[in-house]
C-alpha positions in Angstrom: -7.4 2.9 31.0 -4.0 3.4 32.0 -1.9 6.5 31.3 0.4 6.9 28.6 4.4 6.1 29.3 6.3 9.6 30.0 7.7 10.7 26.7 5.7 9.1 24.6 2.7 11.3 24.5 3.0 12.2 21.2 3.9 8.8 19.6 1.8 6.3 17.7 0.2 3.5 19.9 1.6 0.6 19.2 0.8 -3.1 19.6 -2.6 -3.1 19.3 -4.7 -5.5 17.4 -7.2 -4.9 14.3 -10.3 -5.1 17.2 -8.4 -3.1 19.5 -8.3 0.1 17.0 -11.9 -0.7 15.6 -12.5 -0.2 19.6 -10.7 2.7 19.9 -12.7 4.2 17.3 -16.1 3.2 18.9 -15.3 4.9 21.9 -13.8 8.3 20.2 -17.2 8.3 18.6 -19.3 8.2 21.8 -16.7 10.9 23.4 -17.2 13.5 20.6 -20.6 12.7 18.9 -18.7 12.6 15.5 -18.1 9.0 13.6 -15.0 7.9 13.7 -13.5 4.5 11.7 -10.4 2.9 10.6 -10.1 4.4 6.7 -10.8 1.8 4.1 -7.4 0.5 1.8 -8.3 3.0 -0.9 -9.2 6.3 1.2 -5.6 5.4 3.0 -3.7 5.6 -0.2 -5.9 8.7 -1.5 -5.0 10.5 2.1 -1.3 9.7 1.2 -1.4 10.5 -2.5 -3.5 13.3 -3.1 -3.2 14.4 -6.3 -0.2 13.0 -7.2 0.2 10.6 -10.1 0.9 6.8 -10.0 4.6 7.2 -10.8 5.5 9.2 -7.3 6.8 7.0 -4.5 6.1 9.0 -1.6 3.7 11.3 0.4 6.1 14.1 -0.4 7.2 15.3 -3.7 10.2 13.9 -4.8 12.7 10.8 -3.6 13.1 9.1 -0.6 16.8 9.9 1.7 18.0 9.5 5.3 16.0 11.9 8.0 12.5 12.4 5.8 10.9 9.7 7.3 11.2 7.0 10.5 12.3 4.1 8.9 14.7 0.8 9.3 17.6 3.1 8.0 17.1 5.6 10.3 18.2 2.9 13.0 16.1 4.8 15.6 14.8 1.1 16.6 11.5 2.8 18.0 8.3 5.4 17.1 9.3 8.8 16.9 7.0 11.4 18.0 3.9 11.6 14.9 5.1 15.6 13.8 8.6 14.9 14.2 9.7 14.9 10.2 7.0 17.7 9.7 6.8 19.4 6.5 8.9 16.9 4.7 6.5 13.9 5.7 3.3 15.2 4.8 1.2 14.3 2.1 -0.5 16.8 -0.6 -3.5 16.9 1.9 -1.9 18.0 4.5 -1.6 14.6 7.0 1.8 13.3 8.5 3.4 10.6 8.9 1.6 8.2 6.6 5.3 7.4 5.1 6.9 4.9 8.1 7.1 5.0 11.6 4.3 2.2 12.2 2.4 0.0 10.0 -1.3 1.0 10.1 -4.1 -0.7 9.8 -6.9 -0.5 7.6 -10.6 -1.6 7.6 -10.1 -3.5 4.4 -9.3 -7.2 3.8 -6.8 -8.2 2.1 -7.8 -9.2 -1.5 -6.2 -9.8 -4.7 -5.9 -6.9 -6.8 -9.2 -6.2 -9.4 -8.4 -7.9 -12.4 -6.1 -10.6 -11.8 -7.0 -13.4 -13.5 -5.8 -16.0 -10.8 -8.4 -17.5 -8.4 -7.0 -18.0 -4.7 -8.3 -19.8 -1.9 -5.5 -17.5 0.5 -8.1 -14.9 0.2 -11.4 -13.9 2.3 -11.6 -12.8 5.3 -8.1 -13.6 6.7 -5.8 -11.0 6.6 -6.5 -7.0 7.1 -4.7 -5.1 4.6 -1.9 -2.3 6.5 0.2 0.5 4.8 2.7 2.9 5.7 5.8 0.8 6.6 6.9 1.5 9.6 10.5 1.9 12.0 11.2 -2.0 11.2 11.3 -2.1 7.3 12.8 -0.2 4.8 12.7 2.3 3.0 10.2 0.8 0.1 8.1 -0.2 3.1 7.1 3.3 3.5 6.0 3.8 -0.5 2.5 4.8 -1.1 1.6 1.4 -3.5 3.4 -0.6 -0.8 0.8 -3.4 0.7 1.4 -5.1 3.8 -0.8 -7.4 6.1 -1.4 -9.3 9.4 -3.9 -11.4 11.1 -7.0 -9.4 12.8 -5.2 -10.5 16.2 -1.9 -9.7 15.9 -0.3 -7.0 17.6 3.1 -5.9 17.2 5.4 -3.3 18.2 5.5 -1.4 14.9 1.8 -1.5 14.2 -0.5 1.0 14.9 -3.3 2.7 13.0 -5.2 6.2 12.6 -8.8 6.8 12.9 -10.6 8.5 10.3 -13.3 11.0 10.8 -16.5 11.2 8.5 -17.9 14.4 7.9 -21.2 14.8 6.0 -20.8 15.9 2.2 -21.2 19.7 1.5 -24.5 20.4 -0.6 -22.8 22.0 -3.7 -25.1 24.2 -5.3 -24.2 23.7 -9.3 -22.3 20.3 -10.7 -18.5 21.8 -12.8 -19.1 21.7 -16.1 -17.6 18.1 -17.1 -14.3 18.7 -19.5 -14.9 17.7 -22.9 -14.2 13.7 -23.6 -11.8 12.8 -26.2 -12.9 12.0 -29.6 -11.8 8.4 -29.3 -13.6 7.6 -26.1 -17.3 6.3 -26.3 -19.1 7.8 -23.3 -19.3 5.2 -20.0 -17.2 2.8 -22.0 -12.8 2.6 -20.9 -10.4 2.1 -22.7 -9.0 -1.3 -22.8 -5.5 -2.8 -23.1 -5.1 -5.3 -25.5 -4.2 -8.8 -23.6 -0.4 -9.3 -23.4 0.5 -12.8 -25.3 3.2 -14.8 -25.0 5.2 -13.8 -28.1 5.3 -10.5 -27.4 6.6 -10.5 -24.0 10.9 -10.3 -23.6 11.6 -12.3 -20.8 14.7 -10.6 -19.6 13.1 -7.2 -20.1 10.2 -8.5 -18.0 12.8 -10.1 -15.3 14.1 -6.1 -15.3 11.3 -4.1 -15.1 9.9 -6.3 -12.3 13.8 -5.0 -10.4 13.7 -2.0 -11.3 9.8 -1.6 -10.5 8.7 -3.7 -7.1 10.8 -3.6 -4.1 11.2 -6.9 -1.7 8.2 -6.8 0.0 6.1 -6.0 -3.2 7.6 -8.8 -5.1 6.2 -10.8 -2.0 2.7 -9.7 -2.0 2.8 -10.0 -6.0 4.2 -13.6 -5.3 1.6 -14.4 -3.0 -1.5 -12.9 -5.7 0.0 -15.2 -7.7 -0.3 -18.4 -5.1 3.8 -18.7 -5.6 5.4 -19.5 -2.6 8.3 -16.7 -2.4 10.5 -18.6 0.2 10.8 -21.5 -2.2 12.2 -18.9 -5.1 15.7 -20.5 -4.3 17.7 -17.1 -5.0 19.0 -14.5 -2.6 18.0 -11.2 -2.8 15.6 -9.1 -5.3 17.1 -9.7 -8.5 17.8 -13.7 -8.4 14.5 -13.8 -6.9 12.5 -11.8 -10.2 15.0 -14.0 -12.1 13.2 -17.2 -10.3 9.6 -16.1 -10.8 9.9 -15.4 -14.6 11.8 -18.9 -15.0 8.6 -20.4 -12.6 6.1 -19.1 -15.0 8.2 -20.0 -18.2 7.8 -23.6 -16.9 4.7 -24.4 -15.7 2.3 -21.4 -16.5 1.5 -18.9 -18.8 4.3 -15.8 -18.9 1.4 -13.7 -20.1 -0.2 -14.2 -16.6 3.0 -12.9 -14.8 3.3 -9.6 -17.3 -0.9 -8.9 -16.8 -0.3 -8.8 -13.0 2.7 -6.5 -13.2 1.0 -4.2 -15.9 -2.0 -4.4 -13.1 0.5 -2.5 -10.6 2.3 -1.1 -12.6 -0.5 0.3 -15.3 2.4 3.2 -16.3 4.9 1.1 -17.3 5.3 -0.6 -20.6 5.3 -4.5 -20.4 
């Protein structure tokens, strides 16, 4: 193959498509004798989240601010070197840069989130599911619950990805004692939310928490669970767009349907 541009040794590879990386990983595997693989949607967002709870944003603990992280705002206009914003961008585990830089892809497709109650014909194998944000998008790009995808083919200039190497599960000699399970609970059976319904749901408190809680490109993917077409959501910017989608589903479908999908993202918050 040929060599890698002076200076940029130590940057993510860029413009490569979903087969490319898939290749890539074939190959590492023959060169090392270990198995290598794009991570799966899920094992991404446990690499970037460790132990942290829902309600944190970012690989790192606390807020996002200029300088953690290689994003739109940074204005760099390119990839910065992987361990360049080492400590700050490094998740509980341990692995960098999982918060901007470049979009990276995943092994999953891109599916509706478990539970929705909405049937889409958008879904299937179609799309490949990628996280991270990356040097072209902001800031909320880069949060760990962000969801972005592309076409298997696409490449672009702020898409990479990062292989994943499987190692074979330690033998562990005696299982933890399991902690004790709340009086309340029936053993194997969760807990369930009761379904929202329409009278108790305050539209303008929806229309708020859906600001205050999804950024832009959140809003989109949640439009596009949905089947809503964002684009045609005839107000500019975040707010007159919420405002739009709580006024669509008013209209012509059920507002309970709109609160369920939130409360499925955002399980935390009360809808």
């Amino acid at each position: 193959g040929e060599n890698v541009p002076t200076g940029l040794e130590d940057h993510p590879v860029v413009n490569v498509s979903h087969a490319d990386a898939e290749a890539y990983c074939r190959w590492l595997s023959q060169f090392t004798g270990e198995h290598y693989r794009l991570p799966t949607e899920a094992e991404w967002e446990k690499a970037a989240r460790g132990g942290l709870p829902e309600t944190r944003h970012y690989p790192w603990r606390g807020d996002w601010h200029l300088g953690i992280c290689n994003t739109e705002e940074l204005n760099r206009n390119s990839t910065t070197p992987v361990y360049k914003f080492e400590p700050t961008n490094q998740s509980p585990f341990g692995v960098v840069d999982m918060a901007g830089n470049v979009w990276e892809w995943t092994a999953s497709w891109y599916q509706k989130y478990p539970g929705s109650p909405h049937e889409s014909r958008k879904y299937g194998q179609k799309f490949r599911v990628v996280r991270g944000g990356s040097w072209d998008y902001p800031a909320q790009s880069a949060r760990i619950s962000c969801r972005g995808r592309y076409k298997p083919d696409e490449r672009r200039a702020y898409l990479g990805f990062r292989a994943a190497l499987e190692t074979p599960l330690q033998k562990v000699d005696a299982a933890p004692e399991e902690p004790p399970k709340p009086k309340d609970a029936e053993p194997g059976i969760p807990k369930k939310q009761r379904p929202l319904q329409p009278k108790d749901i305050d539209h303008v408190k929806l229309r708020q928490l859906i600001i205050d809680y999804f950024d832009k490109e959140e809003l989109r993917t949640l439009c596009f669970d949905l089947e809503v077409d964002y684009d045609s959501l005839r107000g500019e910017g975040k707010a007159a767009k919420a405002r739009d989608l709580v006024a669509y589903f008013k209209r012509n479908r059920s507002i309970s349907e709109l609160a369920e999908a939130c409360r499925q993202r955002r399980s935390h918050v009360s809808w």
